[in-house]
C-alpha positions in Angstrom: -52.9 77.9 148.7 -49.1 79.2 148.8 -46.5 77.1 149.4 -44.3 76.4 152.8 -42.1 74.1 154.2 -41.5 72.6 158.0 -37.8 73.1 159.2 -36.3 70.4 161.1 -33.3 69.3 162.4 -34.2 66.0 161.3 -33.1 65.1 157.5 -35.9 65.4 155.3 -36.5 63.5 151.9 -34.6 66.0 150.1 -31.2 66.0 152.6 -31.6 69.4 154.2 -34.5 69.2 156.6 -36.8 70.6 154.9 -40.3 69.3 154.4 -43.1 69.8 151.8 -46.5 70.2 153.0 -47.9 67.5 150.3 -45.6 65.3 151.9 -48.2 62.6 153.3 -46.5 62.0 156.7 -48.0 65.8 157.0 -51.2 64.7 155.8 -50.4 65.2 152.2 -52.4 63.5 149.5 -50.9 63.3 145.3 -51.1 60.7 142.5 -50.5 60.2 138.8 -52.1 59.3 135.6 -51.4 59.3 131.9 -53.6 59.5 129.1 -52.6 58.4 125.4 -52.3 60.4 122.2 -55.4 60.9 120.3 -57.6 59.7 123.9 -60.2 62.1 125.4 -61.2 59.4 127.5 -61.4 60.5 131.3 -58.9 58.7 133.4 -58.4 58.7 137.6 -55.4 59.6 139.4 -53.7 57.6 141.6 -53.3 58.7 145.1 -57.1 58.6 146.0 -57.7 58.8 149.9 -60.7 58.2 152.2 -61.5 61.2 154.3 -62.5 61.1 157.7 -65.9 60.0 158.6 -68.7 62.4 159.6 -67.2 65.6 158.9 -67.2 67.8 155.7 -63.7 67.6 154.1 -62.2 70.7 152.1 -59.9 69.6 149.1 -57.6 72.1 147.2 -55.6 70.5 144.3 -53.1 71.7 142.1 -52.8 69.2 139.2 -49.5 69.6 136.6 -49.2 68.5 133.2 -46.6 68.1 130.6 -45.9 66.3 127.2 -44.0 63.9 126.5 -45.2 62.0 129.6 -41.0 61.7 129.7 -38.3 63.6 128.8 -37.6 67.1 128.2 -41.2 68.9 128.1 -42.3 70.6 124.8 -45.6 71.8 126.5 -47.0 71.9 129.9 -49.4 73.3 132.1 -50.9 73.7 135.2 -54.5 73.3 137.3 -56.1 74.2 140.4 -59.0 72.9 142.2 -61.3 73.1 145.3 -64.1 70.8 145.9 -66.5 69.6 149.2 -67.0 66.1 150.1 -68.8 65.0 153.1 -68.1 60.8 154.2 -70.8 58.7 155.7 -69.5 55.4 156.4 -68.4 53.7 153.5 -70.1 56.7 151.2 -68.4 59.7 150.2 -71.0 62.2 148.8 -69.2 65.8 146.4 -71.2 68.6 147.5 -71.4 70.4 144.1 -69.6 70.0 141.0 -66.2 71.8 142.7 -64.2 74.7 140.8 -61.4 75.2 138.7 -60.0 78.5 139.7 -56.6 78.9 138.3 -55.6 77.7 134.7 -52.1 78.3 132.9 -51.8 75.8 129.9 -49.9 75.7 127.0 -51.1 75.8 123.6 -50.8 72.2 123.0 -52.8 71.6 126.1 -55.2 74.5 126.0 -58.1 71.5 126.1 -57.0 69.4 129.0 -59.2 69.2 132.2 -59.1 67.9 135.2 -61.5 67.7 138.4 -61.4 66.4 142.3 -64.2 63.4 141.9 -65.4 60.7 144.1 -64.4 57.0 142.9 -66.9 54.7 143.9 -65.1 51.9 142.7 -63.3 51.3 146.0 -65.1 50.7 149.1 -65.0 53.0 151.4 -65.0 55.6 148.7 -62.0 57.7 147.7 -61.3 61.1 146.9 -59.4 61.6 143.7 -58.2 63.8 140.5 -60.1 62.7 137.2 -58.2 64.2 134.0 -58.9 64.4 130.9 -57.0 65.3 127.7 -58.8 67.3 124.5 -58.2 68.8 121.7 -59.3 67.0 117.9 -55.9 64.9 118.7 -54.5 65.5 121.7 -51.2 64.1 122.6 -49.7 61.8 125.1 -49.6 63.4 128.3 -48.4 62.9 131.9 -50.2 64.1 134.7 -49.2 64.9 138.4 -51.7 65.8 141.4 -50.6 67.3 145.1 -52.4 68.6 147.8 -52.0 69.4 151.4 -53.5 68.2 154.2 -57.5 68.3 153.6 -59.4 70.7 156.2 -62.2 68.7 157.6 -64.9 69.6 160.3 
């Protein structure tokens, strides 16, 4: 997944026209989470979004971490992911368990995960980032998650 942009003559968000392709006006999808020092518990993203129903959708992620979850970062790290849903009404099934296929982290980090999941806590179902922190005592971190537009057919 490389990154472009859409040129317009119309001012875009950042005052030039020019326009990310996670921004969701273009079908973009992204959220945030943080998980607390010395936690390993898994935690969702914000951001989740229903896919369209009766197709299979095609996700690729690329989630972004740092510590502190403010300030001037002392480690960071990066993440990217690819995972299959298919929606049946109010059901969105993953089709497999989805890949990681890119990983740069930082020493501090070098036990952090994260994965595209289905949240069945909201109704119809969602499409989101879980993360995960690691490590013996891992440290606060912040967590960022963008994607294009899903392909679905």
């Amino acid at each position: 997944m490389g990154l472009y942009a859409l040129y317009s003559t119309v001012e875009g968000a950042d005052g030039n026209g020019a326009f990310s392709p996670f921004d969701p006006e273009f079908g973009g999808q992204g959220g945030t989470a943080q998980t607390a020092a010395g936690s390993t518990s898994p935690v969702l993203c914000s951001g989740g979004f229903v896919p369209p129903d009766q197709v299979a959708t095609a996700v690729e992620a690329v989630v972004k971490l740092k510590t502190p979850q403010t300030g001037l970062p002392t480690a960071s790290g990066s993440l990217r992911l690819k995972a299959e849903f298919i929606r049946n009404g109010n059901t969105v099934t993953q089709q497999g368990k989805g890949i990681s296929s890119d990983a740069q982290l930082g020493a501090a980090l070098a036990f952090a995960g994260a994965q595209l999941v289905v949240d069945t806590s909201k109704t119809p179902n969602q499409i989101t980032v879980q993360v995960q922190a690691g490590g013996a005592t891992p440290p606060a971190i912040a967590w960022q998650w963008q994607c294009a537009a899903p392909v679905s057919f």
